[in-house]
PDB file of N, CA, C and O in Angstrom, chain B, residues numbered from 101:
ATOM      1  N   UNK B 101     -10.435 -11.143  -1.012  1.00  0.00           N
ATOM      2  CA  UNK B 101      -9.346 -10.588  -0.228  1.00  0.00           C
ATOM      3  C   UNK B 101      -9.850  -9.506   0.727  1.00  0.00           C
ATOM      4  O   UNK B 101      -9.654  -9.699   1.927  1.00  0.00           O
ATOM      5  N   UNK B 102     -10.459  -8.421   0.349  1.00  0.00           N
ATOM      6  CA  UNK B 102     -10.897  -7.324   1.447  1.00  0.00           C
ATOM      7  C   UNK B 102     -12.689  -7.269   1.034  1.00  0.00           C
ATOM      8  O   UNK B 102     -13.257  -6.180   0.952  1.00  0.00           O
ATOM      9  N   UNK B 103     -13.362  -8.465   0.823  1.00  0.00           N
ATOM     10  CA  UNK B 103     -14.399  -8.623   0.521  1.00  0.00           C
ATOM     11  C   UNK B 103     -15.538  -8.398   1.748  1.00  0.00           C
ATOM     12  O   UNK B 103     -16.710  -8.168   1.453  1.00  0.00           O
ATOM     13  N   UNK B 104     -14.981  -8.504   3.487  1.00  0.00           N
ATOM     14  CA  UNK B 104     -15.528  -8.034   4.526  1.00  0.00           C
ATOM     15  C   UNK B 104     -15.412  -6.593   4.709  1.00  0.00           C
ATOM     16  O   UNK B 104     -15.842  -6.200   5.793  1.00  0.00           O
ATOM     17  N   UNK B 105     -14.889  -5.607   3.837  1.00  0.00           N
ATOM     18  CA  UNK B 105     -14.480  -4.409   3.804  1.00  0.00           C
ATOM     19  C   UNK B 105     -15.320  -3.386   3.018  1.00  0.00           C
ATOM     20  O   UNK B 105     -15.552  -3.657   1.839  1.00  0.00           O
ATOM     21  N   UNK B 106     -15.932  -1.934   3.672  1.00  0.00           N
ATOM     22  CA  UNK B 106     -16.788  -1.272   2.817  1.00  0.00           C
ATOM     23  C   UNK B 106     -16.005  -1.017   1.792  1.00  0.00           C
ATOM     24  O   UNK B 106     -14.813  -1.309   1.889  1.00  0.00           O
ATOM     25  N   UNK B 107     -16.558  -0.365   0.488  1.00  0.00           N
ATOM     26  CA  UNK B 107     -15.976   0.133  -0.536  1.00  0.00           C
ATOM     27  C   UNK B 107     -14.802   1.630  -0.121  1.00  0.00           C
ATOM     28  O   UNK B 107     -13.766   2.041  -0.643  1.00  0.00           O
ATOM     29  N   UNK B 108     -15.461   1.987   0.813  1.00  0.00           N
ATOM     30  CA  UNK B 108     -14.692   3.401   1.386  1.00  0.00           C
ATOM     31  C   UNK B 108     -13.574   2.917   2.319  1.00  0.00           C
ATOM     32  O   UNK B 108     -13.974   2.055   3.102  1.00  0.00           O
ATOM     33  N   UNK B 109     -12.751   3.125   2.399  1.00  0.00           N
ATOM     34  CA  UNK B 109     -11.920   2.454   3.804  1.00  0.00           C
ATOM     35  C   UNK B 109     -11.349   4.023   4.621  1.00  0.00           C
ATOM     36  O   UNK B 109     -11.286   5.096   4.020  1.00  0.00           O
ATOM     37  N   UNK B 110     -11.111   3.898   5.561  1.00  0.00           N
ATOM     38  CA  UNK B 110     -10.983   4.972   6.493  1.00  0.00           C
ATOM     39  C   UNK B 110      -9.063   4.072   7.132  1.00  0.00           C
ATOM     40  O   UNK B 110      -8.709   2.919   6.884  1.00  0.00           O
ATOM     41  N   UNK B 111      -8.319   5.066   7.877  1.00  0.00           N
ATOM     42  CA  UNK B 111      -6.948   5.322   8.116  1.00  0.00           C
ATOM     43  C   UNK B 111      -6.877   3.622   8.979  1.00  0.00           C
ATOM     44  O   UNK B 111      -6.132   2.772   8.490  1.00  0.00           O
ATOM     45  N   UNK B 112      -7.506   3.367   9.939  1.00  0.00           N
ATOM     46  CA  UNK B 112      -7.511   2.313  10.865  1.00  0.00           C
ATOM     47  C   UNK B 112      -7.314   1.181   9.792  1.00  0.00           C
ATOM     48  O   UNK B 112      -6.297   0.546   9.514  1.00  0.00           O
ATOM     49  N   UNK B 113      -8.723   1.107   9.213  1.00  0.00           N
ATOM     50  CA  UNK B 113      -9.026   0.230   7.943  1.00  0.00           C
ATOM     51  C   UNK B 113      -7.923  -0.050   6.972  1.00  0.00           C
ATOM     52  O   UNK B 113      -7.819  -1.109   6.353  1.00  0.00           O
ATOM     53  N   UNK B 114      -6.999   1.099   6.867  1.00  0.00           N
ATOM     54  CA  UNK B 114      -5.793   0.699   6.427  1.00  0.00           C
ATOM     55  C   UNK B 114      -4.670  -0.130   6.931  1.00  0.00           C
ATOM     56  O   UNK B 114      -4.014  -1.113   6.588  1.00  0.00           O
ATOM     57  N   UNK B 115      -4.726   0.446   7.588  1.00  0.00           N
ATOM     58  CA  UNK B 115      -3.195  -0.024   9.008  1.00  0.00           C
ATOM     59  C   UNK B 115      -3.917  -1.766   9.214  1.00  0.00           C
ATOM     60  O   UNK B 115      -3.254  -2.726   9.608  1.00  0.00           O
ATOM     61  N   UNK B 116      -4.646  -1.791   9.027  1.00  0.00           N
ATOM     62  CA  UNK B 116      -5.153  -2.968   9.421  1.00  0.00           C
ATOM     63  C   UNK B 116      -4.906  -4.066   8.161  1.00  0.00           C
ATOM     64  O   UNK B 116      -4.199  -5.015   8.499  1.00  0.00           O
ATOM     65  N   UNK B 117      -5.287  -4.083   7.027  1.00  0.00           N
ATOM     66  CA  UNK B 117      -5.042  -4.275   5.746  1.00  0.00           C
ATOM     67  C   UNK B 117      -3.474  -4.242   5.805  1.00  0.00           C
ATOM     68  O   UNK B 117      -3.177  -5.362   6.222  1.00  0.00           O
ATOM     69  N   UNK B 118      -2.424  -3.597   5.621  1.00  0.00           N
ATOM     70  CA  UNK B 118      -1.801  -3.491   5.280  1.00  0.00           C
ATOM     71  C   UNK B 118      -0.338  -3.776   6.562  1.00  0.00           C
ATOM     72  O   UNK B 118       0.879  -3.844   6.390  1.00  0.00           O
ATOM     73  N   UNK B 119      -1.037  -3.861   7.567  1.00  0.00           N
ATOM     74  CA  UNK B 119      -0.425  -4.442   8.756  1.00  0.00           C
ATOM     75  C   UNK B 119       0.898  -3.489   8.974  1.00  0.00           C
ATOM     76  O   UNK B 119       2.010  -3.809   9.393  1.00  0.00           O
ATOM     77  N   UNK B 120       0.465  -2.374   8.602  1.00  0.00           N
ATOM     78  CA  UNK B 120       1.722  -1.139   9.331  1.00  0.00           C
ATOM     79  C   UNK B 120       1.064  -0.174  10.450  1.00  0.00           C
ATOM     80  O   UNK B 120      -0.017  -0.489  10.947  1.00  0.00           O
ATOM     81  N   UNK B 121       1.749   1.029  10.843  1.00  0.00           N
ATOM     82  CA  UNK B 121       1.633   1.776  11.822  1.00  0.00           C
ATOM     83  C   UNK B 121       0.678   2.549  11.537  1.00  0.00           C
ATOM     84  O   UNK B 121       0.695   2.479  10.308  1.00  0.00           O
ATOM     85  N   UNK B 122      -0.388   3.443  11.878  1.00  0.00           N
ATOM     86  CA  UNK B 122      -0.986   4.559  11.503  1.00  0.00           C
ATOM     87  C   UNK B 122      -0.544   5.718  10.841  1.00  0.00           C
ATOM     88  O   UNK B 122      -1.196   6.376  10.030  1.00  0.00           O
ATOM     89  N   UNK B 123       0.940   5.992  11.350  1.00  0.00           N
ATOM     90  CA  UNK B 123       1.475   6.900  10.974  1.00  0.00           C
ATOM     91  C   UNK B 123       2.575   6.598   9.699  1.00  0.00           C
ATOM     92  O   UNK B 123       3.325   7.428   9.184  1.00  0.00           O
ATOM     93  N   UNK B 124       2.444   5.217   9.368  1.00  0.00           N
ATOM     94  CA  UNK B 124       2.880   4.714   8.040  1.00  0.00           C
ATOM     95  C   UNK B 124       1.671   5.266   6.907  1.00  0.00           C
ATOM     96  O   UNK B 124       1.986   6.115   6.073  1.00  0.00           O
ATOM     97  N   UNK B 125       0.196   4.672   6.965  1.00  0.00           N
ATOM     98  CA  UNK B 125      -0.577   4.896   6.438  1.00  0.00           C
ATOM     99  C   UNK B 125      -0.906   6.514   6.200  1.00  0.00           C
ATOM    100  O   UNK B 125      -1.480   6.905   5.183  1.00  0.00           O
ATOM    101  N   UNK B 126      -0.457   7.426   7.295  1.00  0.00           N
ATOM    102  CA  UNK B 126      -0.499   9.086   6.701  1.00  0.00           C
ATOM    103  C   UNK B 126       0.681   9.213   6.198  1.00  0.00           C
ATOM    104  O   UNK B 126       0.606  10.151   5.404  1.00  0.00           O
ATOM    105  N   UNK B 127       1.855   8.749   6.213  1.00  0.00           N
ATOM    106  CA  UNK B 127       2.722   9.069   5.316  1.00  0.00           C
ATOM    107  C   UNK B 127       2.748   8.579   3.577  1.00  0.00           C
ATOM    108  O   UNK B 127       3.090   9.249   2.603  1.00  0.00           O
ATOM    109  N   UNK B 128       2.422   7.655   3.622  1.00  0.00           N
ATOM    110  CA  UNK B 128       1.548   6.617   1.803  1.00  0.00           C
ATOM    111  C   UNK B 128       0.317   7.756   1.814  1.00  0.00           C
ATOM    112  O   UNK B 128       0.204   8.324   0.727  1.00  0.00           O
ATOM    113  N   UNK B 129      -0.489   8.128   2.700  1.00  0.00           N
ATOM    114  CA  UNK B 129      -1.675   8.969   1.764  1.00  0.00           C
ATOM    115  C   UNK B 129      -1.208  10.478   1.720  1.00  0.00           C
ATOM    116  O   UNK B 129      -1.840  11.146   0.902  1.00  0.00           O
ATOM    117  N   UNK B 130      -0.091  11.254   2.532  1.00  0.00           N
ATOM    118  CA  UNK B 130       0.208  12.188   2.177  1.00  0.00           C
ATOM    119  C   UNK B 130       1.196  12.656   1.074  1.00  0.00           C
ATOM    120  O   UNK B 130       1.180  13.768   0.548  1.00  0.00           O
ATOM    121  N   UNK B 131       2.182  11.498   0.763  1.00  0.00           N
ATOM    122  CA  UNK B 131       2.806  11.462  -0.310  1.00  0.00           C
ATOM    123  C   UNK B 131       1.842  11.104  -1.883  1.00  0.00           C
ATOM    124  O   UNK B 131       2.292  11.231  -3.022  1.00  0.00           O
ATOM    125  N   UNK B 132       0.405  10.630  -1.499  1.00  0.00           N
ATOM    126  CA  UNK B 132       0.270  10.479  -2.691  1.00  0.00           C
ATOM    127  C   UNK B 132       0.243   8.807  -3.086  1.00  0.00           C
ATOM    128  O   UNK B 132      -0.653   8.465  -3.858  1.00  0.00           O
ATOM    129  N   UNK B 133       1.102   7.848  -2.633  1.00  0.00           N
ATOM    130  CA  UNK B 133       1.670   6.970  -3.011  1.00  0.00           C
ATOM    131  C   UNK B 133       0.072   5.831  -3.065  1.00  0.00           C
ATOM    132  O   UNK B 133      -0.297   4.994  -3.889  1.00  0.00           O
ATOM    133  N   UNK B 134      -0.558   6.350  -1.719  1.00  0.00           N
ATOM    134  CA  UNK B 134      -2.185   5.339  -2.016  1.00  0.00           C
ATOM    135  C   UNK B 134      -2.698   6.682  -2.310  1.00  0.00           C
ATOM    136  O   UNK B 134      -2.418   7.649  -1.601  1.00  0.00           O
ATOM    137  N   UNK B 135      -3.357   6.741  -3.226  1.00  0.00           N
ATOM    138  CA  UNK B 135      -4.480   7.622  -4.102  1.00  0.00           C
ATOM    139  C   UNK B 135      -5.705   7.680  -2.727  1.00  0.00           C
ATOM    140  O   UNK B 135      -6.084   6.662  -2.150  1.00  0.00           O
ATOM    141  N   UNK B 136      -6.145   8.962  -2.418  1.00  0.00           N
ATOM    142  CA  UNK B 136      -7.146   9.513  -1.627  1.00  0.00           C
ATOM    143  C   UNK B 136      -7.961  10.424  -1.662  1.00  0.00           C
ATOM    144  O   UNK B 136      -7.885  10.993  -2.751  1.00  0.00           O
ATOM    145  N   UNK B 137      -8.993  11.016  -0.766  1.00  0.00           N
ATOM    146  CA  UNK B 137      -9.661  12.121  -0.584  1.00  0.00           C
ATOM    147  C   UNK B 137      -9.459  12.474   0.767  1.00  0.00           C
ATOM    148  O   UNK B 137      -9.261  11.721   1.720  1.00  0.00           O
ATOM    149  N   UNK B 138      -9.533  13.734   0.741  1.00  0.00           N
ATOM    150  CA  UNK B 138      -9.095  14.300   2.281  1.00  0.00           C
ATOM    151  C   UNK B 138     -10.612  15.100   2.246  1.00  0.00           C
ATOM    152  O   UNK B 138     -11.189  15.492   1.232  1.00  0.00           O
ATOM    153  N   UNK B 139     -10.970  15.192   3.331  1.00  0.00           N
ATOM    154  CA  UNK B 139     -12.001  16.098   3.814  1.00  0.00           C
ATOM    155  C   UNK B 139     -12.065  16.330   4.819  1.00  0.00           C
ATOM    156  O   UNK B 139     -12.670  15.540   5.544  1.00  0.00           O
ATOM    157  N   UNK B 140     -11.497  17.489   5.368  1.00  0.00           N
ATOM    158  CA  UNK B 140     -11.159  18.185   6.669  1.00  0.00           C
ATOM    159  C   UNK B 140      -9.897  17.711   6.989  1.00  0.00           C
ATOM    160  O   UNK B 140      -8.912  17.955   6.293  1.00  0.00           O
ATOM    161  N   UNK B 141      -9.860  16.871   8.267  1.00  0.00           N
ATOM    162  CA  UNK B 141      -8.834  15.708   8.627  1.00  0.00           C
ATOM    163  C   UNK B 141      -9.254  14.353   8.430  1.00  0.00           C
ATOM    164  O   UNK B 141      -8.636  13.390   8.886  1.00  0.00           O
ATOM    165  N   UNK B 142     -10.221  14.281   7.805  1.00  0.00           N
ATOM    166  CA  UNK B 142      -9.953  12.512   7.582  1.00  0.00           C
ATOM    167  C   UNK B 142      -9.745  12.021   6.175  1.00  0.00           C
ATOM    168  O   UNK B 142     -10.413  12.562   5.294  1.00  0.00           O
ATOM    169  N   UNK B 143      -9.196  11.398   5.966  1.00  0.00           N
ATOM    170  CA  UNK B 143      -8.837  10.632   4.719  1.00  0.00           C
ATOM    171  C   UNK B 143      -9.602   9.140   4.346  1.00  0.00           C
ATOM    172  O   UNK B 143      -9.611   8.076   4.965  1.00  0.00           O
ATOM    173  N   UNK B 144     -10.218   9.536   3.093  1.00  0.00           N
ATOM    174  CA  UNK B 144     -10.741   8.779   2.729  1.00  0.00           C
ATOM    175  C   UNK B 144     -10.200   7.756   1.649  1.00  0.00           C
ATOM    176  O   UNK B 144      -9.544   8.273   0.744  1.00  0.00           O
ATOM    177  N   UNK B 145     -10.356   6.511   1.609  1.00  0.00           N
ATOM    178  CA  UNK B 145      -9.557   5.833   0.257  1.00  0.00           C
ATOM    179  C   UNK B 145     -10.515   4.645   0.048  1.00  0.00           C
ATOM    180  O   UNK B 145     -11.097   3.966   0.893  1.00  0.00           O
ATOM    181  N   UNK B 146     -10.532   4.555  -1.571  1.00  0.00           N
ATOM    182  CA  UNK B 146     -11.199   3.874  -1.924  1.00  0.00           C
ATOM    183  C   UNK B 146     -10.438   2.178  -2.090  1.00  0.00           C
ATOM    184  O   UNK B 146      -9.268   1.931  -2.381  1.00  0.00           O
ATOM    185  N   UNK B 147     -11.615   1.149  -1.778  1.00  0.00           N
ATOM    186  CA  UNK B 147     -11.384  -0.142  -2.006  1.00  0.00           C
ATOM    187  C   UNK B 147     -10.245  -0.478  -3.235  1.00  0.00           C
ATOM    188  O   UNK B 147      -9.180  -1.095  -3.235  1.00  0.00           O
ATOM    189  N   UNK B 148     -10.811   0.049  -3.994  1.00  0.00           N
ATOM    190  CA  UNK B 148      -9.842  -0.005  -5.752  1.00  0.00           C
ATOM    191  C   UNK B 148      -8.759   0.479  -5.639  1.00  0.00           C
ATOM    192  O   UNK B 148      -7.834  -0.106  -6.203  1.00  0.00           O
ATOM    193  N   UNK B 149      -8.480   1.695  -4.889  1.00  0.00           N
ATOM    194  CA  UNK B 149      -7.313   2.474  -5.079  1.00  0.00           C
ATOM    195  C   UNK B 149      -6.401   1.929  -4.215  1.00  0.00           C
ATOM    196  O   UNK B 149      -5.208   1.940  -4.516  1.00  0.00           O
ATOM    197  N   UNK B 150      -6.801   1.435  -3.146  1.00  0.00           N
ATOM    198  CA  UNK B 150      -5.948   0.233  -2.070  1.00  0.00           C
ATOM    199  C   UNK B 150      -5.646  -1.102  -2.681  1.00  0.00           C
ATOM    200  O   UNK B 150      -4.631  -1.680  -2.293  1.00  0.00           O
ATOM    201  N   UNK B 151      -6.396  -1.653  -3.577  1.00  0.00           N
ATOM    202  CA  UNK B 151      -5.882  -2.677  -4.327  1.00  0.00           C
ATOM    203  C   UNK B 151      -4.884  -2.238  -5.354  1.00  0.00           C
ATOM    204  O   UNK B 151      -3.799  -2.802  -5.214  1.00  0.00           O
ATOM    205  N   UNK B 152      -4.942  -1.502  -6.214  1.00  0.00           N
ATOM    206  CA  UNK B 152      -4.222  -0.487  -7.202  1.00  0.00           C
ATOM    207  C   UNK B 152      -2.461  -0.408  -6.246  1.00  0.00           C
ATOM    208  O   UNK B 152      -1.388  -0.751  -6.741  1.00  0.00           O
ATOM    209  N   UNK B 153      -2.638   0.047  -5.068  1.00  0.00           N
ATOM    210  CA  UNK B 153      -1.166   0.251  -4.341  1.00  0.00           C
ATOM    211  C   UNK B 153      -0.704  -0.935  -4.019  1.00  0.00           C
ATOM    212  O   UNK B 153       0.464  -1.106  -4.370  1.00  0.00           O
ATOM    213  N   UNK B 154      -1.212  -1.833  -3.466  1.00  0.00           N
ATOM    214  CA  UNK B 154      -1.338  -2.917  -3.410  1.00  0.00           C
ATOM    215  C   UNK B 154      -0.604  -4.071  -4.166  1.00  0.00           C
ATOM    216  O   UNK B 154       0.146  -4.870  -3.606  1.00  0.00           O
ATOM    217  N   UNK B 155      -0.911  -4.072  -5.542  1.00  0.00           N
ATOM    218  CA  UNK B 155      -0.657  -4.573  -6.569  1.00  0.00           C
ATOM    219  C   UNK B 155       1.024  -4.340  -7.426  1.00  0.00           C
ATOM    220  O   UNK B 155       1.832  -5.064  -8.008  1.00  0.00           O
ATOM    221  N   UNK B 156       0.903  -2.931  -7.073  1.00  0.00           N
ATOM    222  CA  UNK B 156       2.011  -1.715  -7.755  1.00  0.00           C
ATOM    223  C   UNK B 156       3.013  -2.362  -6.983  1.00  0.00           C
ATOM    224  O   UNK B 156       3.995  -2.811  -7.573  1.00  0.00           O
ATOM    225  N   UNK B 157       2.878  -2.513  -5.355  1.00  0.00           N
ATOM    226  CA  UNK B 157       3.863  -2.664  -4.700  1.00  0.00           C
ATOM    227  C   UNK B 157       4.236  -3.569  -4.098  1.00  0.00           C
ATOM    228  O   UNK B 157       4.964  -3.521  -3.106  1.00  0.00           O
ATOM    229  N   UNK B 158       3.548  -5.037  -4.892  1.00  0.00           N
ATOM    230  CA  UNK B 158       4.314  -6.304  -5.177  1.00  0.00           C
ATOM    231  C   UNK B 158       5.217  -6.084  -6.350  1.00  0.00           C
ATOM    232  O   UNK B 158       6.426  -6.310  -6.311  1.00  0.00           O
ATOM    233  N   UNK B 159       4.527  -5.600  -7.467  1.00  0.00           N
ATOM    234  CA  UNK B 159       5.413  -5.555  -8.478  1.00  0.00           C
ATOM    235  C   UNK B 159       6.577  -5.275  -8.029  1.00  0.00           C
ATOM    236  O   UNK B 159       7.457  -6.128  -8.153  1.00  0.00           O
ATOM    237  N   UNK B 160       6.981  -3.548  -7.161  1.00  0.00           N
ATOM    238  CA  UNK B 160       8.083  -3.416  -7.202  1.00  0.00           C
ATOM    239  C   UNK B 160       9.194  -4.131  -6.538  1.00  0.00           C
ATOM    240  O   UNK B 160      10.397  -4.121  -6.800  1.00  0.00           O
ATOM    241  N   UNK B 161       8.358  -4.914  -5.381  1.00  0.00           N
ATOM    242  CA  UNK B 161       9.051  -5.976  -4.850  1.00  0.00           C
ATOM    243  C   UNK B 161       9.646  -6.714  -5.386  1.00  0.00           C
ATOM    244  O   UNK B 161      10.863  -6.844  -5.258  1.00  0.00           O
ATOM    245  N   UNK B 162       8.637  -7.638  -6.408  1.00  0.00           N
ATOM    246  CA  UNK B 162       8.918  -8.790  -6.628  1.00  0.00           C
ATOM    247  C   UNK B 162      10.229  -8.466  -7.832  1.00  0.00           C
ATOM    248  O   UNK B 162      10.926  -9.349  -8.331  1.00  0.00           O
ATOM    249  N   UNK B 163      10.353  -6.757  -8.171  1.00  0.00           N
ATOM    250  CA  UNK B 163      11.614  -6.394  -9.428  1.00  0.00           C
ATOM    251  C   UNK B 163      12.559  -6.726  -8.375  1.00  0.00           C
ATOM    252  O   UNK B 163      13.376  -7.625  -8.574  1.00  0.00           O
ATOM    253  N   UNK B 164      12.531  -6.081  -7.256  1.00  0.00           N
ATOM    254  CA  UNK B 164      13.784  -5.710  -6.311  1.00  0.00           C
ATOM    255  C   UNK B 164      14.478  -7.049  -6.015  1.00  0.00           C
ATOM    256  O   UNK B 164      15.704  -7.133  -5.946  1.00  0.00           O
ATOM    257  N   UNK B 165      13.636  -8.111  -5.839  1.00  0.00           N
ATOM    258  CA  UNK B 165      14.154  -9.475  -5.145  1.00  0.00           C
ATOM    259  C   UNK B 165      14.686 -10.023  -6.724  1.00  0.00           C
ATOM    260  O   UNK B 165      15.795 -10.535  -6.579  1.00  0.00           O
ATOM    261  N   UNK B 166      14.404 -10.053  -7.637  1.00  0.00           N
ATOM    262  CA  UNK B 166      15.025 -10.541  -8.699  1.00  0.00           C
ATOM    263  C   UNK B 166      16.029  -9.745  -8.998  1.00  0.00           C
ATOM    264  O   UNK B 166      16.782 -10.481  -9.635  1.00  0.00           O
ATOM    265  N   UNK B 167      16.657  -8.395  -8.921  1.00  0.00           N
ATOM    266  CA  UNK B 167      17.875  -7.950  -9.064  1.00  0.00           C
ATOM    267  C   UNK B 167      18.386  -8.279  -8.018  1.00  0.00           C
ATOM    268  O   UNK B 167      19.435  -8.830  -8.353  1.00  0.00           O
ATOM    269  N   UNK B 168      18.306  -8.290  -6.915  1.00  0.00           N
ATOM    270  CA  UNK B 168      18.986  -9.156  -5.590  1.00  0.00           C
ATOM    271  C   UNK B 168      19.359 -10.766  -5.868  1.00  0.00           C
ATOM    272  O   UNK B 168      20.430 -11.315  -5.606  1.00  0.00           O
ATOM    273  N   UNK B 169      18.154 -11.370  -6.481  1.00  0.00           N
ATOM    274  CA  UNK B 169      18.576 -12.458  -6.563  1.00  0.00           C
ATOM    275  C   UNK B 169      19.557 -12.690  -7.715  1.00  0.00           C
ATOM    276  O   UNK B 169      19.992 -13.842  -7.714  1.00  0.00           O
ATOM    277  N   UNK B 170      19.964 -12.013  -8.568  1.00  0.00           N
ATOM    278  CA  UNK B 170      20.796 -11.962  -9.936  1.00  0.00           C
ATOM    279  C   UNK B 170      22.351 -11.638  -9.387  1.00  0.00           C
ATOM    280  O   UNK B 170      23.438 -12.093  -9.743  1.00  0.00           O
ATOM    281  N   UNK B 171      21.949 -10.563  -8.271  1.00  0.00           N
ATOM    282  CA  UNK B 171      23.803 -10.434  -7.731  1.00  0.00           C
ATOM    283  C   UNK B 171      24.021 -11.343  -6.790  1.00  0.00           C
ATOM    284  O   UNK B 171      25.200 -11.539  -6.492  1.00  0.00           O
ATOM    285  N   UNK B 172      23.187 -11.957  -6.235  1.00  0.00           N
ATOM    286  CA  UNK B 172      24.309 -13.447  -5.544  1.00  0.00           C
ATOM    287  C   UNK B 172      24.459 -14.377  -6.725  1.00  0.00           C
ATOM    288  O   UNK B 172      25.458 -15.059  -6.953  1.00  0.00           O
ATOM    289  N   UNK B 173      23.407 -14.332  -7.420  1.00  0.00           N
ATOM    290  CA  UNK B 173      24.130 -15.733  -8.600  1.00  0.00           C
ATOM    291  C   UNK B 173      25.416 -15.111  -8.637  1.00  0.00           C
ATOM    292  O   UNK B 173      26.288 -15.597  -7.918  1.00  0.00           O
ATOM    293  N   UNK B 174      25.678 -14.152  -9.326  1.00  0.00           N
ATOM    294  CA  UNK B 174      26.947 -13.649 -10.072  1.00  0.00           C
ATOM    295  C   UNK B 174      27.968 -13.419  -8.881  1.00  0.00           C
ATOM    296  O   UNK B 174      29.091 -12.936  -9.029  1.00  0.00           O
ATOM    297  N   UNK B 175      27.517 -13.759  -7.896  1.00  0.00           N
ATOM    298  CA  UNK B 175      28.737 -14.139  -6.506  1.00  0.00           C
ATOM    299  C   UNK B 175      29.784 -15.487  -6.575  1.00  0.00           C
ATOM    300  O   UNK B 175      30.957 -15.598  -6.219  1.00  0.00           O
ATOM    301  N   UNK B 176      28.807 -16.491  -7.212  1.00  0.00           N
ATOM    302  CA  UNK B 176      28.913 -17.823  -7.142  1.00  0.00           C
ATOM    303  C   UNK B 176      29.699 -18.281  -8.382  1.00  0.00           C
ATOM    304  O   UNK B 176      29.935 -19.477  -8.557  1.00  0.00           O
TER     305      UNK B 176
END
């Protein structure tokens, strides 16, 4: 999956991966939400810890679409 990718990934490297804005990707590493290192102004994130968010946030998806999908059954 991100096997053309160094182990370190840098902010671009994200946005790119994850196919959002730049300023999506400083809002996920300033909240915390992707696990990082900051040094000075650049943010560093590791390969693992981008798979780790990654992963987390299918899960929560894939909860959200199954309680969605449970209240239209119960429409019908």
């Amino acid at each position: 999956m991100l096997e053309k990718y160094p182990d370190i990934l840098k902010v671009p490297e994200i946005s790119q991966i994850l196919r959002i804005g730049i300023q999506k990707v400083y809002k996920l590493l300033k909240s915390g939400e992707i696990k990082n290192k900051k040094i000075g102004n650049l943010y560093f994130i590791s390969k693992e810890d981008l798979i780790k968010y990654i992963r987390g946030n299918k899960t929560k998806n894939s909860s959200s679409l199954s309680i969605k999908e449970k209240r239209d059954e119960s429409k019908i």
